[in-house]
C-alpha positions in Angstrom: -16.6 67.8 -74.8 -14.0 70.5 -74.0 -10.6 69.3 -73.5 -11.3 65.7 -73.6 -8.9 63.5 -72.1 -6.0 66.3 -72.1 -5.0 66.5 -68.2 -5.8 69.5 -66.6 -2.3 71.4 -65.4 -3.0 75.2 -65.6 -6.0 76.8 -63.5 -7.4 78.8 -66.8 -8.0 75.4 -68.4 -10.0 74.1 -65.4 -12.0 77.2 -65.1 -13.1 77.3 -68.5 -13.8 73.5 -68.5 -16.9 71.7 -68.9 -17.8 68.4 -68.1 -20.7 65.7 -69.2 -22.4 63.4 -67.8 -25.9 61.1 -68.3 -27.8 58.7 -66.6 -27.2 54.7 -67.7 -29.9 55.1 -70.6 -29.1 58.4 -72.0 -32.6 59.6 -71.5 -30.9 62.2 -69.3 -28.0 64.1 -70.4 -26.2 67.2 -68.0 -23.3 69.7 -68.2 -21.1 70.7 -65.2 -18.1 72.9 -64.4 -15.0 70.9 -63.7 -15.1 73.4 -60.6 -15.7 71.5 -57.8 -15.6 72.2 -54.4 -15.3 69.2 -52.9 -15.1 65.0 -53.2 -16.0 62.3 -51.1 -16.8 58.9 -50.7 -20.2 58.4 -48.6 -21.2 55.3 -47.1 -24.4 55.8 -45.6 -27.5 54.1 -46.1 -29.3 56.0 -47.8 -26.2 56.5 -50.6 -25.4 52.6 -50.2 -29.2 52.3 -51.2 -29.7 54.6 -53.9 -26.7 53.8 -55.7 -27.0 49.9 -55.2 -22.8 49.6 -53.9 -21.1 50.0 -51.0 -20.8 54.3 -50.8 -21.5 56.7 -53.3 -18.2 58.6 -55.0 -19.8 62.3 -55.4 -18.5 65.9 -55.5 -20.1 68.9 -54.8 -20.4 72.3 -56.9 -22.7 75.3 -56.4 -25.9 74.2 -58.0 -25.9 76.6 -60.9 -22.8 75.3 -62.2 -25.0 72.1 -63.5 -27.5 72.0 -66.4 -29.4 69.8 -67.8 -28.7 69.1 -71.8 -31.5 67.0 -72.4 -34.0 65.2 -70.7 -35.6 67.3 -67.8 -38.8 66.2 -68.5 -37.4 62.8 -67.3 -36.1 63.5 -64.4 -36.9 61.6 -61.1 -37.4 63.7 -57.6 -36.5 61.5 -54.5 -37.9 63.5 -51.9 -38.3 67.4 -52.1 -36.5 69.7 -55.4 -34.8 71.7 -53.4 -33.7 68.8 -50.7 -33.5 65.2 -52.7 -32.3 63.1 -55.2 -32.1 63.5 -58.9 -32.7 60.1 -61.2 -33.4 59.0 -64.6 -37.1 58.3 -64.7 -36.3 55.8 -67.3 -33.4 54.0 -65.8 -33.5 55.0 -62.4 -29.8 56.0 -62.5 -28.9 58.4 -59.3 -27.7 61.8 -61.3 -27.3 63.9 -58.1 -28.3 65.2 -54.6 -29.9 68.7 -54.1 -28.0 69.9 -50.8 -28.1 72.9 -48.7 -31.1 74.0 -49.2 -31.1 74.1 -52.9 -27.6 75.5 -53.0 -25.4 73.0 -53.7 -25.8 69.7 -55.7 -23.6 66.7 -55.1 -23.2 64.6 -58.7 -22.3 61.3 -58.2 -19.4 60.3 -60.0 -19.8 57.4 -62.1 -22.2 59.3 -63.9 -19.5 61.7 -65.8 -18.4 60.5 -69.3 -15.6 63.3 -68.7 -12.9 62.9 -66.3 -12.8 65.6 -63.7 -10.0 67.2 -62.7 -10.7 66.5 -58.6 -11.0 62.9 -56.6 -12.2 61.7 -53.1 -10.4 62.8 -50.5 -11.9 61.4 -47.8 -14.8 58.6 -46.7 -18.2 59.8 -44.7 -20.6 57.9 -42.6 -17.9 54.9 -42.2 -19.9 54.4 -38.6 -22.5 53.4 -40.9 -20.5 51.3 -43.7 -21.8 48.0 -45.2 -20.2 45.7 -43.0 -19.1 43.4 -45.8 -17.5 46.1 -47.1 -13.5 46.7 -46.2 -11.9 50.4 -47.3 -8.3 49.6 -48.4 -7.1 53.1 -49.3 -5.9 55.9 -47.0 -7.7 58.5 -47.5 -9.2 59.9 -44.0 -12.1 58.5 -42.1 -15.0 59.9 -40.5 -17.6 58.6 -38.4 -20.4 60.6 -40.1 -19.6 64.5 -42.3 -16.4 65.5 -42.5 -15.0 67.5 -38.9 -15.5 70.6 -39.6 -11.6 72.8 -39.0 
């Protein structure tokens, strides 16, 4: 879809990019602009538990800036449509969070066939981490969300 595999170097070509993405089954199929605003690596429970590893890569774009191809009538809700998370009612693959307040969606990662133009830049809830679980890189730490400044 789009450009493919052709790196992204000029800002024109990352604006007019589009990225896809489905659920493990491909009951669920979604669009999203390669316009995200952030990336990170969360290790909370919650994320350790709905995504069955040790934290959940995700980034985060303005909701409208994600559609769903095919397969909204199989979508999962976790918890409220506005405030929860999206999975393949089929598969039960974690598609992505509805954040603040309906605004924002986090998409987790590994569910993009296309490769996205931004990466993790930093790891949240570590307070919370598996314990079995050791983070080699060195990308910055934070107890829980990100310190704000």
């Amino acid at each position: 879809m789009g450009l493919g595999s052709e790196p992204v170097t000029r800002l024109e070509k990352t604006a007019a990019r589009s990225l896809a993405g489905r659920c493990l089954c491909g009951a669920v199929r979604y669009t999203v602009a390669d316009e995200f605003a952030y990336a990170l690596n969360c290790h909370c429970s919650d994320c350790r538990r709905a995504t069955g590893s040790a934290f959940k890569p995700f980034a985060g774009i303005e909701r409208h800036q994600l559609a769903i191809a095919e397969g909204q009538d199989k979508l999962l809700v976790f918890g409220e449509k506005d405030a929860g998370d999206m999975h393949c009612g089929q598969c039960g693959s974690l598609l992505y969070s509805v954040v603040r307040d309906g605004t924002f969606v986090h998409v987790t990662l590994g569910t993009l066939i296309d490769n996205p133009s931004i990466r993790p830049n930093a790891h949240i809830f570590v307070g919370s981490k598996a314990p079995w679980f050791t983070i080699t890189d060195d990308l910055p730490q934070y107890n829980e969300h990100v310190d704000a400044g």
